[in-house]
LOLOPA-665113 format. One record per residue (C-alpha): residue number from 1; residue in one letter; x, y, z. Coordinates in steps of 0.001 Angstrom, whole numbers, padded with zeros to 6 digits. Example, Ala and Ser with C-alpha at 12.3 -4.5 7.8 and 13.67 -1.06 7.14 Angstrom:
1, A, 012300, -004500, 007800
2, S, 013670, -001060, 007140
***
This chain:
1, X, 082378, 119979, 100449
2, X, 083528, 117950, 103541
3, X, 086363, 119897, 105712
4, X, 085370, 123150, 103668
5, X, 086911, 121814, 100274
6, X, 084410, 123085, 097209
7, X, 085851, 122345, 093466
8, X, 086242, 125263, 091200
9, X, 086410, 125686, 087607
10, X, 087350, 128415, 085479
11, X, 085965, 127873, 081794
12, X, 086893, 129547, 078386
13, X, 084303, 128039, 075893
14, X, 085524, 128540, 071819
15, X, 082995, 130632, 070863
16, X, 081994, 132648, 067553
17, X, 081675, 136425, 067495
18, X, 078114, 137508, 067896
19, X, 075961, 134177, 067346
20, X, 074626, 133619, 070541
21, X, 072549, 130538, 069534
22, X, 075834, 128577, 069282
23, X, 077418, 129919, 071762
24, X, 074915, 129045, 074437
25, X, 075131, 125472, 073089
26, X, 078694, 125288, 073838
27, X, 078797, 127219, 077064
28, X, 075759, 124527, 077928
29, X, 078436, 121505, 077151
30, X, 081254, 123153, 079253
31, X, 079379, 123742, 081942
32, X, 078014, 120219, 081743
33, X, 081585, 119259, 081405
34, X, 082947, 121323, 084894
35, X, 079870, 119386, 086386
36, X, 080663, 116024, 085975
37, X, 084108, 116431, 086807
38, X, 082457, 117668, 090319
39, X, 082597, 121386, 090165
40, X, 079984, 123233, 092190
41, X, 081433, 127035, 090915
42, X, 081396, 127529, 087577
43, X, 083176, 130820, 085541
44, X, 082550, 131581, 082827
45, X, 084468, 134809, 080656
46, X, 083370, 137618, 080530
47, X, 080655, 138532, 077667
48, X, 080748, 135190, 076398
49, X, 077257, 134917, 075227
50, X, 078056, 137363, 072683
51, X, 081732, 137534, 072296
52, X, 083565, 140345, 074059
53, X, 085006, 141796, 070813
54, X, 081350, 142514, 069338
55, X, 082211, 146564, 069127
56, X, 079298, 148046, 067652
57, X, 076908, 144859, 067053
58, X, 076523, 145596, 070721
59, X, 073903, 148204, 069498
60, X, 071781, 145963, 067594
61, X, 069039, 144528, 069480
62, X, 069036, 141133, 067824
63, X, 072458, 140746, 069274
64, X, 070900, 142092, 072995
65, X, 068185, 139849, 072562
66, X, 069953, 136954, 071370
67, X, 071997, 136429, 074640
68, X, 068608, 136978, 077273
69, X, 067646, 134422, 074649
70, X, 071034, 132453, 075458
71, X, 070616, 133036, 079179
72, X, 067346, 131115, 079455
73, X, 068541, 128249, 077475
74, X, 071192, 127990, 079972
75, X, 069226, 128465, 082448
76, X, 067102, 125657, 081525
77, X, 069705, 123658, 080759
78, X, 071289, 123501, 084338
79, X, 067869, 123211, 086389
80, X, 069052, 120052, 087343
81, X, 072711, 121539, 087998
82, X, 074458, 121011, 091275
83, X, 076105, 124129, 090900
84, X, 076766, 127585, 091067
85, X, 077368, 129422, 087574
86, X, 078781, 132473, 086237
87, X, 078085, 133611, 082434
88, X, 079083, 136965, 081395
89, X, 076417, 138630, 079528
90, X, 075363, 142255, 077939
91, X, 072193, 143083, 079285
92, X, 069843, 146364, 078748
93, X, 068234, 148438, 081174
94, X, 066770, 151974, 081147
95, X, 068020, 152888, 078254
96, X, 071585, 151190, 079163
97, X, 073653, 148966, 078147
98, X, 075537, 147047, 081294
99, X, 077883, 144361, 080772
100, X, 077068, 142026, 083498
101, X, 077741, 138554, 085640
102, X, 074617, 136176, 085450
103, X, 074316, 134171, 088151
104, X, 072657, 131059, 087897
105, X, 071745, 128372, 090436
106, X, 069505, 125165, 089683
107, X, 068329, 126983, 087039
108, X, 067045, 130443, 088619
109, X, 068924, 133317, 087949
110, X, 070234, 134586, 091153
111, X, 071301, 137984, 089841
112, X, 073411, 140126, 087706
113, X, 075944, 141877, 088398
114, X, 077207, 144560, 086437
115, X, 080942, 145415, 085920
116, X, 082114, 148523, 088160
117, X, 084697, 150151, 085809
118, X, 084231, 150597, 082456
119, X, 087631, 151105, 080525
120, X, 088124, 153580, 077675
121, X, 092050, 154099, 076983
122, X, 094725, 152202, 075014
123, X, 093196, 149347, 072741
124, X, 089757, 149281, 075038
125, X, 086616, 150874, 074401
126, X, 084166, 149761, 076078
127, X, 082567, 153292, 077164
128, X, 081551, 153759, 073425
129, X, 079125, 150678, 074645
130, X, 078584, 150134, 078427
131, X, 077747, 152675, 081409
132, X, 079144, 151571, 084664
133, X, 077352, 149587, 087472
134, X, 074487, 151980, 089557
135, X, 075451, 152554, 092865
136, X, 071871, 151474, 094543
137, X, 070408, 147990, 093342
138, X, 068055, 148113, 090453
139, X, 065430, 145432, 090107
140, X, 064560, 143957, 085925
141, X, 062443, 141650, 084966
142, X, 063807, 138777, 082835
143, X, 061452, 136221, 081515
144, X, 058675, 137596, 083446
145, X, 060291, 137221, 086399
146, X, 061743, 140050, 088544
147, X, 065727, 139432, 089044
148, X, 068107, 142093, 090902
149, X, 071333, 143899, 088971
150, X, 074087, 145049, 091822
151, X, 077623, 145083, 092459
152, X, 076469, 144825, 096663
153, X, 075616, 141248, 096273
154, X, 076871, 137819, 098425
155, X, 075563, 134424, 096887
156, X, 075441, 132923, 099790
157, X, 075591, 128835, 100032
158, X, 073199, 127451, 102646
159, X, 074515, 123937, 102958
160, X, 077951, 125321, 103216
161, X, 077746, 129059, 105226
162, X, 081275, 129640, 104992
163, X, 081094, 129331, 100928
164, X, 080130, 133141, 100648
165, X, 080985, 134167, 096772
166, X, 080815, 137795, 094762
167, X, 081776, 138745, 091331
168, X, 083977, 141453, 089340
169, X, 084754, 141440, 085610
170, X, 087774, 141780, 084297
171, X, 088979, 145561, 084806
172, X, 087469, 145933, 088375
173, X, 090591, 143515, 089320
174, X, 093112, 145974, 087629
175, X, 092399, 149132, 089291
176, X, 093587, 150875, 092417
177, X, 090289, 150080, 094595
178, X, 088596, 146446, 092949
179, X, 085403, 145972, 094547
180, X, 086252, 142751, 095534
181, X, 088112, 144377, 098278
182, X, 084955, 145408, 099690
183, X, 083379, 142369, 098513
184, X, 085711, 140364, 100767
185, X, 085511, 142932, 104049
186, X, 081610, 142461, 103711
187, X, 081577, 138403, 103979
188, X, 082577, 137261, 100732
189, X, 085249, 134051, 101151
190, X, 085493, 133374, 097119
191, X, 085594, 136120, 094309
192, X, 085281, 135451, 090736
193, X, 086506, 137229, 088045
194, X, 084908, 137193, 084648
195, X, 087304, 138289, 082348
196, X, 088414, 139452, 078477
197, X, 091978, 140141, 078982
198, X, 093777, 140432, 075735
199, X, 097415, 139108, 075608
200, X, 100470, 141422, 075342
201, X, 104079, 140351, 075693
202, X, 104737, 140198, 079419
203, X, 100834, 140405, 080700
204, X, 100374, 136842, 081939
205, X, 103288, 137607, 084454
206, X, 101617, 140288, 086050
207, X, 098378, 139069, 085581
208, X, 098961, 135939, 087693
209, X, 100475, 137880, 090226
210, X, 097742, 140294, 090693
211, X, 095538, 137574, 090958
212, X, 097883, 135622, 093469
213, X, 098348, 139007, 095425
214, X, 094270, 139713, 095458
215, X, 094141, 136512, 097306
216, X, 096621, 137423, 099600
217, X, 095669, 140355, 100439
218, X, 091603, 139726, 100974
219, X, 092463, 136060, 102048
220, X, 089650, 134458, 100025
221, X, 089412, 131896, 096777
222, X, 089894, 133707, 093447
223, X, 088575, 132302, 090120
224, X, 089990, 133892, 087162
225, X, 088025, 133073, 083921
226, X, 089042, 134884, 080721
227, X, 088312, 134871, 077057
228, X, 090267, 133181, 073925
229, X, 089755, 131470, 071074
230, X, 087140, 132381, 069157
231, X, 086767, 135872, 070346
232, X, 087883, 138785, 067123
233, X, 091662, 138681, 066383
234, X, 091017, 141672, 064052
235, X, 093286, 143966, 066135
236, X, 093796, 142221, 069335
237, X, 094671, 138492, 070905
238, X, 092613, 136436, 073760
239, X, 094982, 133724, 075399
240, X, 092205, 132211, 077897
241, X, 094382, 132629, 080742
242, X, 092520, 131028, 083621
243, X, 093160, 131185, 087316
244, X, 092525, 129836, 090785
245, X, 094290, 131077, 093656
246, X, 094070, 130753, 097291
247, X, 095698, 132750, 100053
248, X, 098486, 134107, 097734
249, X, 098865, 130530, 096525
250, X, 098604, 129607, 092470
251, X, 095757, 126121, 092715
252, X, 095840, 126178, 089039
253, X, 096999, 128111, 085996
254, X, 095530, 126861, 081996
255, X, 098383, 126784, 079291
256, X, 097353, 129763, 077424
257, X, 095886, 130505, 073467
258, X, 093156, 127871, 074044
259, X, 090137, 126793, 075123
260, X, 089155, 124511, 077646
261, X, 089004, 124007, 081868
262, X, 090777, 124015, 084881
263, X, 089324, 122967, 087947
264, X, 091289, 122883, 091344
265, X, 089228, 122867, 094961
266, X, 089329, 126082, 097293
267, X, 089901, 125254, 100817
268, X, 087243, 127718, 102383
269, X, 087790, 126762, 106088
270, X, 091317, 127587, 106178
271, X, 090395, 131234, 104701
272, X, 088277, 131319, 107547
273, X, 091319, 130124, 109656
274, X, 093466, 133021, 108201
275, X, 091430, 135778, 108663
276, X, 089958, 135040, 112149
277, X, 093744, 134638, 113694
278, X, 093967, 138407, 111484
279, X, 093371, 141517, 114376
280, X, 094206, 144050, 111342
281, X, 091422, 141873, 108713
282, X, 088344, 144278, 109684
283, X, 084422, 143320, 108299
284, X, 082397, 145684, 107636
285, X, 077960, 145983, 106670
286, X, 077839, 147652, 103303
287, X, 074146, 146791, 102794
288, X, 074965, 143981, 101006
289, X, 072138, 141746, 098861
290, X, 072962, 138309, 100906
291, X, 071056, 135573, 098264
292, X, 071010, 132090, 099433
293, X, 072021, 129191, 097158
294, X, 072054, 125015, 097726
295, X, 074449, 123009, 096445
296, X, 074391, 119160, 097460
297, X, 076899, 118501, 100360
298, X, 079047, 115762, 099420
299, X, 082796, 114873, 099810
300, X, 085139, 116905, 097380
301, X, 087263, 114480, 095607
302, X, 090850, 116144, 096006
303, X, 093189, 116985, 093271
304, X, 095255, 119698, 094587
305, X, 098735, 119456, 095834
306, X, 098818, 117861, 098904
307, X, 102668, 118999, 099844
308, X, 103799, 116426, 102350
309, X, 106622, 118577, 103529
310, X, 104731, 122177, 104314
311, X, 107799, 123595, 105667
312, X, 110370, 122731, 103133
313, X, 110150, 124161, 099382
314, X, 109900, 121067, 096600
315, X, 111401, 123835, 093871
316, X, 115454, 123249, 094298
317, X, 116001, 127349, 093494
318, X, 113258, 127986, 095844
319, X, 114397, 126386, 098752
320, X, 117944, 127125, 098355
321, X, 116912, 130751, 098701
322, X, 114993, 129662, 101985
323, X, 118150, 127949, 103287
324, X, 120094, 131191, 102808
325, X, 117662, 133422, 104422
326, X, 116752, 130894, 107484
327, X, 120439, 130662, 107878
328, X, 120978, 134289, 107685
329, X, 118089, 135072, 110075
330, X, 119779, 132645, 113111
331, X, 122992, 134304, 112614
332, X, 121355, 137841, 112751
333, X, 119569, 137044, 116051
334, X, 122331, 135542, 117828
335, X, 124995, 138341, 116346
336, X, 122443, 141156, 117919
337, X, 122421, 139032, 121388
338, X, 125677, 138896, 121418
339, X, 126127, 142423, 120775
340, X, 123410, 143359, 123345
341, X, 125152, 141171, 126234
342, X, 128560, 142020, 125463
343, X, 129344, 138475, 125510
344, X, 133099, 137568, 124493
345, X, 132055, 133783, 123210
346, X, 129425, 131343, 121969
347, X, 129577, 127984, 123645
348, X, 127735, 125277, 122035
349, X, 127459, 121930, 122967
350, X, 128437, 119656, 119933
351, X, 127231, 115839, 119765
352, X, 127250, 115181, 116074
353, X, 124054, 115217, 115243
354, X, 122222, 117071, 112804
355, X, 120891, 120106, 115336
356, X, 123939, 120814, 117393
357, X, 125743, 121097, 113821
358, X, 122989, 124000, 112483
359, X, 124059, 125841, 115545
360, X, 127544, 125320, 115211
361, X, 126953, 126477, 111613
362, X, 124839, 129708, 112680
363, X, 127546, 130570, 115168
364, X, 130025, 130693, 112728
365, X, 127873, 132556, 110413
366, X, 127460, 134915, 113295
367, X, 130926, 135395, 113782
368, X, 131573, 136152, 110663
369, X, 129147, 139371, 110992
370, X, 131021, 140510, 113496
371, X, 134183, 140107, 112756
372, X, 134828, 137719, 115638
373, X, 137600, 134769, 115285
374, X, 136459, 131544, 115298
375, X, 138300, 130099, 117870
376, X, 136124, 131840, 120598
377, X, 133319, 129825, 119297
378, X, 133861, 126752, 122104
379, X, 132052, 123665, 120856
380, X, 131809, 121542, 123567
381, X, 131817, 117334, 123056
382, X, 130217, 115543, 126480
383, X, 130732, 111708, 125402
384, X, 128282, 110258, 127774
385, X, 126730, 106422, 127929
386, X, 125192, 106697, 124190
387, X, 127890, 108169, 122381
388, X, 129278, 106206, 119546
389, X, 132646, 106479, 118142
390, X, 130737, 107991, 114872
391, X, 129079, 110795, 116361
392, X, 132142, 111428, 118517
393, X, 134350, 111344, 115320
394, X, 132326, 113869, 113501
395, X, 131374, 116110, 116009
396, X, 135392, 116629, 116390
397, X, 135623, 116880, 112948
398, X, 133212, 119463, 112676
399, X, 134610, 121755, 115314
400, X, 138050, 121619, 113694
401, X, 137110, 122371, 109999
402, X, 135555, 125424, 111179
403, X, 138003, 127433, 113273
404, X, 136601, 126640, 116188
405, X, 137872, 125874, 119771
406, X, 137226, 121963, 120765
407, X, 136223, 121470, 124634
408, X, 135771, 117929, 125632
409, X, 134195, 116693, 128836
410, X, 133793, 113302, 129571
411, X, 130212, 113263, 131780
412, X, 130463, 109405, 132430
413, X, 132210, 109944, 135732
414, X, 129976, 112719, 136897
415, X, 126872, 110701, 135714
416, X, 128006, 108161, 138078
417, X, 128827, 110056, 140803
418, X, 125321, 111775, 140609
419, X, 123575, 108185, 140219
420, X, 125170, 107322, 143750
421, X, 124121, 110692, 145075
422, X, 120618, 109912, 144348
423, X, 120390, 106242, 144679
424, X, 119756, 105676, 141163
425, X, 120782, 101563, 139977
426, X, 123069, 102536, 136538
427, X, 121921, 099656, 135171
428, X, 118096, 100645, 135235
429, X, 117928, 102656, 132344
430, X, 114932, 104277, 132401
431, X, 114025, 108225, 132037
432, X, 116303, 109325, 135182
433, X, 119148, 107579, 133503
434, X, 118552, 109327, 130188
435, X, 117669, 113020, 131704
436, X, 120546, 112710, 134300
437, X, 122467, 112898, 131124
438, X, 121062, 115890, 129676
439, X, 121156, 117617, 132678
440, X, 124750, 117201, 133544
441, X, 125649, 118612, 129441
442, X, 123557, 121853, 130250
443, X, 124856, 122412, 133488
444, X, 128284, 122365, 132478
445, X, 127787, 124517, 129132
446, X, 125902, 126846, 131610
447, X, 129282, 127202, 134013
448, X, 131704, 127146, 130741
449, X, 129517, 130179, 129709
450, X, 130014, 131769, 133260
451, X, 133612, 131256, 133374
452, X, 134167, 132713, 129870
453, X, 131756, 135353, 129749
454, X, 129986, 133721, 127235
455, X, 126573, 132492, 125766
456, X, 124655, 128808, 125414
457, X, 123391, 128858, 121866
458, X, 120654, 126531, 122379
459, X, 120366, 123404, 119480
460, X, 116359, 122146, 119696
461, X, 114670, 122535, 117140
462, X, 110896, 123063, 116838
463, X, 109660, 119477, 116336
464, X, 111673, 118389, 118993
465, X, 109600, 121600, 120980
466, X, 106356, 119945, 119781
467, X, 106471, 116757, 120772
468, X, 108001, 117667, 124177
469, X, 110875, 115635, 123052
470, X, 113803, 117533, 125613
471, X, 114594, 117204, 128537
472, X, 113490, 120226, 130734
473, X, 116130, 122321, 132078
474, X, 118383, 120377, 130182
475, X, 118834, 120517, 126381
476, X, 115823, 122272, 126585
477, X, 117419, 125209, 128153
478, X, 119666, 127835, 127097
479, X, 120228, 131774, 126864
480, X, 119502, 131760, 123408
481, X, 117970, 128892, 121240
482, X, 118571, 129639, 117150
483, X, 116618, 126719, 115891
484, X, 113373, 127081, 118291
485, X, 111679, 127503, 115395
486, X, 113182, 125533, 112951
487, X, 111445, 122040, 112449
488, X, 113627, 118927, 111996
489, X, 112564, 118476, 107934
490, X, 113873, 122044, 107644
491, X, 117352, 121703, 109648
492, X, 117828, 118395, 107496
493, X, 117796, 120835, 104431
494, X, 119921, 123878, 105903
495, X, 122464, 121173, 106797
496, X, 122478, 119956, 103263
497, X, 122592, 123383, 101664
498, X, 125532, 124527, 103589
499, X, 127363, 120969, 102409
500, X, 126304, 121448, 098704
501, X, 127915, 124769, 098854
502, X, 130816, 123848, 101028
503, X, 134030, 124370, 099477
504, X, 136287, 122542, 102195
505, X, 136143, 118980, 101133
506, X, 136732, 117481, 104309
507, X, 134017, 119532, 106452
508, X, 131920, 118319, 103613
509, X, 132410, 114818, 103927
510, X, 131118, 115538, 107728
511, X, 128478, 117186, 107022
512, X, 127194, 114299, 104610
513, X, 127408, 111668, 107028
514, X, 125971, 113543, 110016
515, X, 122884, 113897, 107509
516, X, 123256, 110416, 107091
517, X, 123316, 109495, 110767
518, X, 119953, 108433, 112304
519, X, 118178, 110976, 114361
520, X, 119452, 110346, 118444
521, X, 119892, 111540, 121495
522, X, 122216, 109334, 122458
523, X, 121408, 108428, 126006
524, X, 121416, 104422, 125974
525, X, 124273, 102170, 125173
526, X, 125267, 101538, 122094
527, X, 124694, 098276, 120512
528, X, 127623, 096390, 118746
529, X, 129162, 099910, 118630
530, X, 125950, 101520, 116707
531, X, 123574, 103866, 117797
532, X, 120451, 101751, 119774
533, X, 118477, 104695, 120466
534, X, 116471, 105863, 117205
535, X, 114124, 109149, 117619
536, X, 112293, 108125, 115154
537, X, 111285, 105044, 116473
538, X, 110457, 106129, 119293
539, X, 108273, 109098, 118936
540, X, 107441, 108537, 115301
541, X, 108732, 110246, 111805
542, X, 109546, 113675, 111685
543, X, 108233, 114068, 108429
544, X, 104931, 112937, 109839
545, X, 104865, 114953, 113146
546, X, 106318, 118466, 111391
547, X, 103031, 117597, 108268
548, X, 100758, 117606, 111620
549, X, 102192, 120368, 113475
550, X, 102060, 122759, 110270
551, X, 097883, 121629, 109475
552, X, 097088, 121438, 112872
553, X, 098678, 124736, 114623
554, X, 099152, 126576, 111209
555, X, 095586, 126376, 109206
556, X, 094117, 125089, 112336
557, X, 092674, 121940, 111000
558, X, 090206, 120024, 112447
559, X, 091923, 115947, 113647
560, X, 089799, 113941, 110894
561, X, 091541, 117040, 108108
562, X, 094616, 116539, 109292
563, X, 094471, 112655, 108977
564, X, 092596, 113031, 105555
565, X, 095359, 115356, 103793
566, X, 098087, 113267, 105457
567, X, 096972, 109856, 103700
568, X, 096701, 112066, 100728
569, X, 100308, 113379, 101050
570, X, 102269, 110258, 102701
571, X, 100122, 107755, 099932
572, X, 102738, 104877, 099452
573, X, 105057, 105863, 102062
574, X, 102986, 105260, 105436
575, X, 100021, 103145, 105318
576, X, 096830, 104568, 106796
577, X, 097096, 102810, 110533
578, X, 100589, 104087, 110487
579, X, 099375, 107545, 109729
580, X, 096805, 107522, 112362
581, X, 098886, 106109, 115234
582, X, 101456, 108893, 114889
583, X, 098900, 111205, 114760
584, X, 097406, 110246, 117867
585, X, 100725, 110305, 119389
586, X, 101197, 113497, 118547
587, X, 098322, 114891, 119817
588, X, 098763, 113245, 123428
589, X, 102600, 114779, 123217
590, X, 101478, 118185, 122061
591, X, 099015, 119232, 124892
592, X, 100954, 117143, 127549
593, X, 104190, 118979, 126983
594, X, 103497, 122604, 126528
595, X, 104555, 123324, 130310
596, X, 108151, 123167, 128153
597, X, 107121, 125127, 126000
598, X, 105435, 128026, 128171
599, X, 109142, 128783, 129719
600, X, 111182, 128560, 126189
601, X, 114490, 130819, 126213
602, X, 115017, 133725, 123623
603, X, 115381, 132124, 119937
604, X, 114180, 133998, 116346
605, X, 110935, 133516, 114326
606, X, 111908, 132235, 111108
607, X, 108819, 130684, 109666
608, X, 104901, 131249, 109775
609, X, 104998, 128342, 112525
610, X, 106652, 128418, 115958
611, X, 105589, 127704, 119629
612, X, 107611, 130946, 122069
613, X, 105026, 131839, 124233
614, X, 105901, 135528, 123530
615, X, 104990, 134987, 119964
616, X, 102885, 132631, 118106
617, X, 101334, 129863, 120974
618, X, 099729, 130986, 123882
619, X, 098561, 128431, 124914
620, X, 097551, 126841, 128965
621, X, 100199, 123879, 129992
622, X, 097089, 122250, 131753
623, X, 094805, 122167, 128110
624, X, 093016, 118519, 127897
625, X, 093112, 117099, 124561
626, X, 090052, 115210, 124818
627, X, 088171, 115916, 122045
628, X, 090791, 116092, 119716
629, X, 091790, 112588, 120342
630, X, 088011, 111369, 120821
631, X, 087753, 112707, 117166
632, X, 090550, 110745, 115974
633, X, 088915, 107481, 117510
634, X, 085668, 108245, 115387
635, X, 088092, 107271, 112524
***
């Protein structure tokens, strides 16, 4: 439960139809099963007790009495339970029969509560049997004790406040206003569903995405239990179809016609995240039942997927599709600025690497849209100090496969001439020598763009913008920046998509070995002709730094969760004191460079993550980072 991680598990027991002595036995050993495999939540299907497909044994009273019967032998059985536990039941009251949630906690029933929406069309019939929920609370007495039956009721966890859970069963989810939605808007951070949803060609699909889009929508933990073997085949089938979701996000899905668990952990303090950062997510005070539960606090073992690259898509069809649309969205945003300023060319500065080539890319793309030759795209090459014969040769070759018009100025001389102006020894070559560099490319894609009416399509991308890694008002400025939110895992992959799909073999073969060429800026000598400045050894991997950025400005994770998940993700790549070094870095970076940030030119939104001032981060370029680091030295 540490960091707001609780395990969940969705159960489907084999039962038998209507003997509720056995079938409390083997709920008892699948519950007991969820528990040692460190669930705390527990769901159960819906009218397992008895077997949903009972029909008109649900009018005999030894049935009725058979699952309170069942109940307390559960109930007994987990007294010593560290959990929370769902077991769908029928249960009579005032001359009603209610098909209901138990709750069950240490062994005291918590509540019930009953199912909202009783269906009665196609192959259900459950009106012939079961009156819908009350609309006050009603209180019962079961086993001489006096227990409460609403839909208005939050379990509440004490040890964990955030952990706020509420119930539906099965149909509630399927119509056009589920109670969970006003389960959610009242508190609750985790629904459960206890469910008897029979199988029909094509259900599953739209089953998992109601479930998935619940989530979404209420931003909560959904646990999706439903019924299968066992249960009547007489005229219908039960696949057990379980689900946990999160946020729109499938945790875990069971292989369906059988029985058995899935268990995944529900990340309940980045649902918190979500919806406070949500002006449109309004609460609400329903007179809700708040009960209180305990559950021992101890660290969830984690078996989700920890994705080590949050921005890029592991599925090959998925992230192709990404590529396409990212791609599509920079070329949209610089095609309308061009439109809106009239401007008669793009001029880009081109130094081989992998972002200048993106923009290149987009600005062809752009082009394209509007009908615009290629050749007044002028991709400018400023050898300098750093630049090796590599970069050089590719950043030509890049310009020429696509159409576009090649510009080359040498800065060396200029460089020089500005190191004398200054007093500044060309041999020292520390930060003035590098940013003197910088400097001199933007001011003399700035004048290009003046001379030819045109625009600077800026090449930074967002990692670069995190870690402060630009120089300001150099290649941090421009008059319109299409990767500013693009981080560098991400332009690695657009790169490669638009080589996979390249048809010209020789810009191709370009492509490839830019994507090959270490990350540089390019700004110290080279060494035995090679590159001698790395990025990445410098400031630390970019795989790393965009996994932080994503958990820390994203979901808003605490220092010590962001250092957790990231030896979870990075596990026999980086080594923990490699891990935590980089972090720390990156923390220092983050707050001490925002004053770049604050004053970022134009550029498009293309992901849930960016830093424009005007958009996403607001944040002050004098912020101390204090106690995030102080937390990361408690590690």
């Amino acid at each position: 439960m540490r960091h707001g991680f609780v395990k969940a598990a969705a159960v489907t027991p084999k039962i038998k139809v209507a003997d509720t002595a056995y079938n409390a036995d083997i709920i008892c050993d699948a519950i007991a099963e969820a528990a040692a495999g460190g669930a705390k939540i527990i769901v159960l299907p819906e009218l397992c007790l008895t077997g949903y497909s009972c029909e008109d044994l649900f009018w005999q009273e030894r049935l009725l009495s058979g699952a309170r019967e069942g109940l307390a032998k559960i109930a007994a059985f987990t007294a010593y339970m560290d959990a929370i536990i769902f077991v769908g039941m029928p249960l009579a009251y005032n001359g009603k029969l209610y098909n209901v949630a138990a709750v069950l906690n240490y062994g005291e029933i918590l509540g019930f509560v009953p199912k909202t929406y009783i269906p009665n069309y196609n192959e259900f019939y459950e009106g012939r049997h079961f009156t819908a929920a009350p609309d006050e609370p009603v209180e019962l007495e079961f086993n001489g004790r006096p227990v409460c039956m609403a839909t208005r009721m939050l379990f509440c966890c004490e040890q964990m406040p955030d952990l706020v859970l509420a119930a539906e069963i099965c149909e509630d989810l399927w119509t056009p206003e589920p109670p969970g939605i006003r389960h959610a808007r009242n508190g609750a951070t985790v629904l459960v569903n206890l469910s008897a949803s029979n199988e029909v060609t094509g259900k599953d699909v739209y089953r998992r995405d109601l479930v998935k889009g619940q989530s979404a929508r209420l931003v909560c933990g959904y646990i999706y239990a439903s019924a299968g073997e066992g249960e009547s085949t007489q005229d219908l089938v039960y696949s057990g179809h379980n689900l946990i979701a999160e946020n729109g996000h499938l945790l875990k899905e069971s292989a369906r016609f059988a029985s058995g668990i899935i268990c995944s952990e529900l990340d309940v303090s980045r649902l918190i995240c979500d919806r406070r950062r949500m002006s449109t997510y309004k609460m609400r005070e329903d007179g809700y039942l708040r009960v209180e539960f305990s559950l021992h606090v101890e660290e969830t073992k984690l078996t989700r997927y920890i994705d080590p690259m949050p921005f890029v898509p592991s599925d090959k069809g998925s992230r192709d599709k990404r590529c396409d649309e990212i791609l599509c969205m920079q070329a949209v945003g610089l095609k309308k600025r061009l439109e809106h300023t009239g401007c008669t060319a793009a001029v880009v500065g081109i130094s081989g690497g992998l972002d200048s080539t993106l923009a290149l890319l987009v600005a062809v793309r752009a082009f394209d849209m509007l009908g615009l030759a290629h050749e007044d795209i002028k991709a400018v090459t400023m050898p300098g100090f750093g630049t090796t014969d590599r970069t050089y040769d590719n950043a030509v070759g890049l310009v020429k496969s696509l159409g576009a018009e090649l510009i080359e100025v040498n800065i060396t001389e200029a460089v020089g001439v500005h190191f004398r102006d200054i007093g500044q020894d060309a041999s020292v070559h520390d930060v003035t020598y590098e940013n003197s560099q910088a400097r001199e490319r933007t001011q003399i894609l700035m004048d290009i763009a003046n001379r030819l009416g045109g625009l600077v399509v800026g090449t930074g991308d967002l990692s670069e913008l995190a870690l402060g890694w630009a120089t300001y008002n150099g290649d941090h400025m421009s008059m319109y920046g299409v990767n500013s939110s693009v981080p560098k895992t991400l332009v690695r992959h657009l790169v490669r998509f638009y080589a996979d799909g390249c048809a010209d073999e020789v810009l191709k073969k370009v492509l490839y070995d830019v994507l090959d060429t270490p990350v540089s800026p390019e700004l110290l000598p080279p060494e035995d002709g090679k590159i001698s400045q790395k990025t990445e050894d410098i400031v630390g991997p970019y795989e790393l730094h965009d996994f932080y950025l994503y958990n820390m400005l994203r979901q808003g994770f605490a220092p010590d969760k962001v250092y957790r998940l990231a030896k979870l993700a990075f596990a026999g790549t980086y080594g923990d004191a490699v891990i935590l070094k980089w972090l720390k870095i990156f923390y220092r970076r983050f707050f001490a460079q925002q004053f770049k940030r604050s004053c970022l030119p134009d550029g498009p939104k293309v992901g849930s993550v960016a830093v424009s001032p005007r958009g996403d981060l607001r944040m002050p370029s004098d912020a101390c980072a204090a106690i995030w680091l102080a937390e990361l030295e408690t590690l």
